[in-house]
LUMLUMMAR-895372 format. One line per field, with one value per residue (C-alpha): x, y, z; residue number from 1. Coordinates in pm, 1 decimal. Layout:
! LUMLUMMAR-895372
u <- c(X ...)
v <- c(Y ...)
w <- c(Z ...)
n <- c(NUM ...)
//
This chain:
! LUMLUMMAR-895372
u <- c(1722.6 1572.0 1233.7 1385.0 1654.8 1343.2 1193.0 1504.2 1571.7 1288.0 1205.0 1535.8 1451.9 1103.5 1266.7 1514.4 1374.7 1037.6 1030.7 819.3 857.4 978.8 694.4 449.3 583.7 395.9 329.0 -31.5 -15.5 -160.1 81.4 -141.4 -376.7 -155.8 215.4 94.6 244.5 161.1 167.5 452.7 620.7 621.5 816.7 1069.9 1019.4 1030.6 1400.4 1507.3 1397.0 1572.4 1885.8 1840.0 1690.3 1771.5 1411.4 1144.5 857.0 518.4 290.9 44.6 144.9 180.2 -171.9 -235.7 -1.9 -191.3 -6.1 304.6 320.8 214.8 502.4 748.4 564.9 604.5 956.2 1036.0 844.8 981.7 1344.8 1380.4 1203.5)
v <- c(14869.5 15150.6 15086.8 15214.1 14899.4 14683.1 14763.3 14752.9 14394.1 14264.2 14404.3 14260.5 13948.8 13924.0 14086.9 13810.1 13520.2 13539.4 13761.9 14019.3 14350.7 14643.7 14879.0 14601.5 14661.1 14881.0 14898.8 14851.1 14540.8 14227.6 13992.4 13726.5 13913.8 14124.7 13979.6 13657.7 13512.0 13114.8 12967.1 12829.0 13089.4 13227.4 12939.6 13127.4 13461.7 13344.1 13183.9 13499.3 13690.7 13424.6 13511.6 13850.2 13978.7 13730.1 13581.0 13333.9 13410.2 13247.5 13066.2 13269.3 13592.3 13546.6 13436.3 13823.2 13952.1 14048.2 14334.5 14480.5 14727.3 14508.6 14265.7 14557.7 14692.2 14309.0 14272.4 14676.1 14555.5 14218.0 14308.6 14647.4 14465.1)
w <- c(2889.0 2701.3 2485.8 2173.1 2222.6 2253.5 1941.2 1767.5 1891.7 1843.2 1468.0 1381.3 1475.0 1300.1 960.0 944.4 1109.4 968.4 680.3 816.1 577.1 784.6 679.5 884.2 1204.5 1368.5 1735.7 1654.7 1429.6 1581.9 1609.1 1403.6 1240.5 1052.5 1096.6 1011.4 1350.9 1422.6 1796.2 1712.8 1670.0 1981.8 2096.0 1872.6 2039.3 2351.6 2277.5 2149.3 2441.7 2707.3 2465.8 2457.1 2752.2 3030.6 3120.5 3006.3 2888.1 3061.1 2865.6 3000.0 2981.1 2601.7 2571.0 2651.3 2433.5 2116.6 1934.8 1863.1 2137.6 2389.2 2332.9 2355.2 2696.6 2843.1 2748.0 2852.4 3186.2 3240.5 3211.4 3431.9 3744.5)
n <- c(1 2 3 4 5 6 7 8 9 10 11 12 13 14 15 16 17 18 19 20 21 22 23 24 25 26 27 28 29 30 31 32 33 34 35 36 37 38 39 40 41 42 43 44 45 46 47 48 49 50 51 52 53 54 55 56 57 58 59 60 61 62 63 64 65 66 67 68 69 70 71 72 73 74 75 76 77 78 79 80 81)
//
């Protein structure tokens, strides 16, 4: 799976799930800090990447996860092994 599909996947899914205006969504926001993202839900982004992309997300691995970019890299990573 291309990056580009990544992105596109995953802004989707925090426009409609959590309200997230498009223009926020840059690779640089931090996921809490600036998209307002809760622990909780991750639990929700790790469901839609099992759906989406075919693998679970470790606990710890999104404990290192702090922006944007870095989610897309992980999921880009984690699915073309």
């Amino acid at each position: 799976m291309q990056k580009h599909e990544i992105v596109e996947i995953i802004n989707d899914f925090l426009i409609n799930e959590f309200e997230i205006e498009e223009s926020k969504l840059v690779p640089g926001a931090h996921l809490k800090n600036d998209l307002g993202l809760e622990s909780l839900d991750y639990v929700d982004i790790a469901v839609i990447v099992e759906e989406k992309f075919g693998f679970k997300i470790k606990g710890e691995d999104m404990g290192n996860v702090l922006t944007l970019d870095m989610l897309y890299d992980y999921i880009f990573t984690r699915s073309n092994q």
